[in-house]
C-alpha positions in Angstrom: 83.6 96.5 116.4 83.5 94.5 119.8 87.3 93.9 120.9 86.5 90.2 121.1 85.9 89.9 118.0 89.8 92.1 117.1 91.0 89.4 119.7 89.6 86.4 117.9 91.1 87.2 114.4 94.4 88.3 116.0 95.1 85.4 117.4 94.3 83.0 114.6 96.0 85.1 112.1 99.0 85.6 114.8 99.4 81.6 115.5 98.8 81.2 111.3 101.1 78.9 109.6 99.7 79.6 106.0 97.5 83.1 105.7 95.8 84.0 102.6 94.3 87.1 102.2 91.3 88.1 99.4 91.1 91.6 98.6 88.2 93.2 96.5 87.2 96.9 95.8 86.1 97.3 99.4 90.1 98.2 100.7 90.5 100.8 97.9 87.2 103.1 98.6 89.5 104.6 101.5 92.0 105.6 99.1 89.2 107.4 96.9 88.3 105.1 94.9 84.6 103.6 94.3 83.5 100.3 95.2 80.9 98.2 93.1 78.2 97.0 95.2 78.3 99.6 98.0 75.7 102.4 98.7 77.7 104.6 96.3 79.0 101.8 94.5 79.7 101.3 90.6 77.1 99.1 89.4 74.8 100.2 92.9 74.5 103.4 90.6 73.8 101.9 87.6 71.5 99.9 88.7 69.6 103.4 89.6 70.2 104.6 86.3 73.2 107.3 87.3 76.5 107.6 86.4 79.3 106.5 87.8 80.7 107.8 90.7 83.7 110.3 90.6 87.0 109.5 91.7 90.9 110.5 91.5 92.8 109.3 89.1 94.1 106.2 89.5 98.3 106.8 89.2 97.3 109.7 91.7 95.8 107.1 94.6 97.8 106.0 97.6 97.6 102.9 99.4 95.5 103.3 102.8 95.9 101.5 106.1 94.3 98.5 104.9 96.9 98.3 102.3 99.9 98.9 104.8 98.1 96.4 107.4 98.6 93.8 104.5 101.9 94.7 104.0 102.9 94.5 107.7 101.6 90.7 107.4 104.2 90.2 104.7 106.7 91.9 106.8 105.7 90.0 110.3 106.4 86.2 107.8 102.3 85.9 108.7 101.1 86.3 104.6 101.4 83.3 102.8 99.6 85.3 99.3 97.4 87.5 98.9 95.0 87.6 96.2 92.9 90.1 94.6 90.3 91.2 92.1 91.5 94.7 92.4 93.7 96.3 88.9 94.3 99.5 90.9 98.1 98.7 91.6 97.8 99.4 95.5 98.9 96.4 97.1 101.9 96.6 94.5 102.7 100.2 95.3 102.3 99.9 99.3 105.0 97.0 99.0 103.9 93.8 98.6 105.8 91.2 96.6 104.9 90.3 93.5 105.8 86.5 93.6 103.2 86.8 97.1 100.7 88.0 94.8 97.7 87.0 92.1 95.8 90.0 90.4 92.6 87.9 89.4 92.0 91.1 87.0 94.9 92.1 86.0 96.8 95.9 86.8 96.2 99.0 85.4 100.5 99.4 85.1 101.3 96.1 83.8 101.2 94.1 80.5 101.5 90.5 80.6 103.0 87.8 78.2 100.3 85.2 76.7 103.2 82.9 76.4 105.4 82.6 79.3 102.8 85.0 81.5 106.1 87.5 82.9 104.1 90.9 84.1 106.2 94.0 83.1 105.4 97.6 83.4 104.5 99.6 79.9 108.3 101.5 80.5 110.0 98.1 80.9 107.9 96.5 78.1 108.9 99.7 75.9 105.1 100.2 75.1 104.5 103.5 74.0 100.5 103.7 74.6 99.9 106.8 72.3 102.0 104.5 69.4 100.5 101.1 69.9 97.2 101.9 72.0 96.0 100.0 75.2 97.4 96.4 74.2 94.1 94.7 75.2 93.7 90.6 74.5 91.6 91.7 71.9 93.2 94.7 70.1 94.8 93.3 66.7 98.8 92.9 67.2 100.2 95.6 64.9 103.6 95.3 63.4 106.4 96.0 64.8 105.2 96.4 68.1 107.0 95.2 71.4 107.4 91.7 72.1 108.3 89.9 75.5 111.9 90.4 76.4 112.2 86.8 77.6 110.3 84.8 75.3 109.1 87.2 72.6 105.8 86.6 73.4 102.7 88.8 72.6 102.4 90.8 74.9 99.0 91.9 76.0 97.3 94.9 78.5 96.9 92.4 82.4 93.8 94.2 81.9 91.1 91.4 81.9 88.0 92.8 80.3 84.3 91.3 80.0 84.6 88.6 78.0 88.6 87.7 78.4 89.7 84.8 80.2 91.2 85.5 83.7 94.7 85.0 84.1 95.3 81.3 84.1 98.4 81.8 86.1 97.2 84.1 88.9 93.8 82.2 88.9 95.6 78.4 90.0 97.6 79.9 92.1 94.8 81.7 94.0 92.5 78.2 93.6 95.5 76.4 94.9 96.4 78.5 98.1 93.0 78.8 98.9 92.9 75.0 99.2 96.2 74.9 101.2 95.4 78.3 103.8 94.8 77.5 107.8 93.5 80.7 107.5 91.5 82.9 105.4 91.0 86.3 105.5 88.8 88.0 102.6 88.6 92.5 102.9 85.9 94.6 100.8 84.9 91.7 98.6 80.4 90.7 98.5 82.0 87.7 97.0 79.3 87.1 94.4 82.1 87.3 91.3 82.9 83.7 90.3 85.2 81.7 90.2 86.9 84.5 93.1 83.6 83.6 95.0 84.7 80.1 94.5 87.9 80.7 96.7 86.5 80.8 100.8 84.3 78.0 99.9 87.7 76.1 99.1 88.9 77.2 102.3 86.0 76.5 104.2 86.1 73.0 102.6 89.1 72.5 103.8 88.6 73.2 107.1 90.4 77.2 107.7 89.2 79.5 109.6 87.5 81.9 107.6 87.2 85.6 108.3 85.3 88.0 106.5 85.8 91.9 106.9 83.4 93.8 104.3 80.7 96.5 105.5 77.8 95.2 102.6 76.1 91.7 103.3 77.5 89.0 101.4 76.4 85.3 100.4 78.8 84.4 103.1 78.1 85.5 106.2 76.3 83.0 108.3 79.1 80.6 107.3 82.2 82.0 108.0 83.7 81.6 111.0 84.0 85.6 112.1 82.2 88.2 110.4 83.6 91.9 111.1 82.3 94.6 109.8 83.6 98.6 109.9 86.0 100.8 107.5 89.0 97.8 106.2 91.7 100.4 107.1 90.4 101.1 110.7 89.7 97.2 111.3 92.7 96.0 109.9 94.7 98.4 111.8 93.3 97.3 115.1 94.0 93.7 114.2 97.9 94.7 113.1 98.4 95.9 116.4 96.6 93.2 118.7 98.8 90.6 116.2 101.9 92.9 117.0 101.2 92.8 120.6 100.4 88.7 120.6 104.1 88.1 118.5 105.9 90.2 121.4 105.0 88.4 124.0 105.4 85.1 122.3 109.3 85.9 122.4 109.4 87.4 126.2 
């Protein structure tokens, strides 16, 4: 990674009135977990006819430096929202906020009320799994089950499976910043998965700079404005501390 191109996406996201960031599976895979379209990638393997690839448990992952790198955005005022197609909780659990944020495909530790859309954990929605099973859109409401403690709601697993309607919620609001960002930053996503694909072309369209850090080609990379490629956690960490280094000296 040439450290013009480190310069070049510190400074716009350093002088950044309304930052967006786009996260797919490509920030977890240096927690452990598998991507989807990399060399070792989830459907890469099925498409060979193999199994998935092995990972850790999910509750036993830990955020990585790309995670913390998006968190120190939110902590520097820099992140507008960050959105993502990721249901592995990380960017909850490393500390971002979750007003700041839109899970496209819901969270592996969250239900979610179809009527008034308030995300809870299983604990605070007093969903006992091994009593009333995974809560999915499409599981049949049992009785007596919990309902949402505001509205009393159905609550469902965030889960969004194939075939379930993404979150209408998370979705406008991640349509709708995209449209508003100066700039737009999208880590370890190909960006073929509509409508999520549809979100840089928003920005592009409405005239952010767009930055693109995934290590696989994607649909979008001779028309974004800097393409970086390397490991999101060794990147991202690089550009943190050029952004650091930019802020300081803006106050000296």
């Amino acid at each position: 990674m040439r450290q013009e191109e480190i310069e070049t996406a510190a400074q716009w996201i350093a002088n950044s009135k309304r930052l967006v960031v786009f996260t797919g599976a490509g920030v977890s895979t240096e927690s452990g977990l598998p991507d989807f379209r990399g060399p070792d990638g989830v459907w890469t393997r099925r498409d060979k006819g193999l199994p998935p690839p092995r990972s850790r448990p999910w509750h036993l992952v830990d955020p990585n430096p790309a995670h913390l790198a998006i968190v120190e955005l939110q902590e520097l005022g820099l992140l507008d929202f960050l959105i993502s197609q990721n249901v592995d909780n990380l960017h909850l659990k490393s500390g971002i906020k979750l007003e700041k944020l839109a899970e496209l495909h819901g969270n592996t530790t969250l239900m979610r009320c179809l009527e008034c859309d308030k995300r809870m954990s299983f604990e605070e929605a007093g969903w006992d799994q091994k009593k009333w099973g995974k809560g999915y859109r499409t599981s049949p409401a049992l009785p007596g089950q919990p309902r949402c403690p505001v509205c009393q709601g159905r609550l469902i697993n965030s889960i969004v499976n194939f075939g379930d309607p993404l979150p209408e919620k998370d979705l406008n609001e991640g349509l709708q910043h995209s449209k508003d960002c100066d700039v737009f930053l999208a880590i370890g996503s190909s960006l073929v998965v509509t409508p999520a694909a549809y979100m840089p072309q928003l920005a592009l369209q409405a005239g952010a700079k767009v930055i693109l850090l995934n290590k696989g080609e994607t649909p979008f990379d001779k028309v974004v404005h800097l393409r970086l490629h390397g490991k999101a956690g060794e990147v991202m960490t690089r550009i943190i501390d050029r952004v650091k280094e930019i802020l300081r000296s803006k106050e000296s």
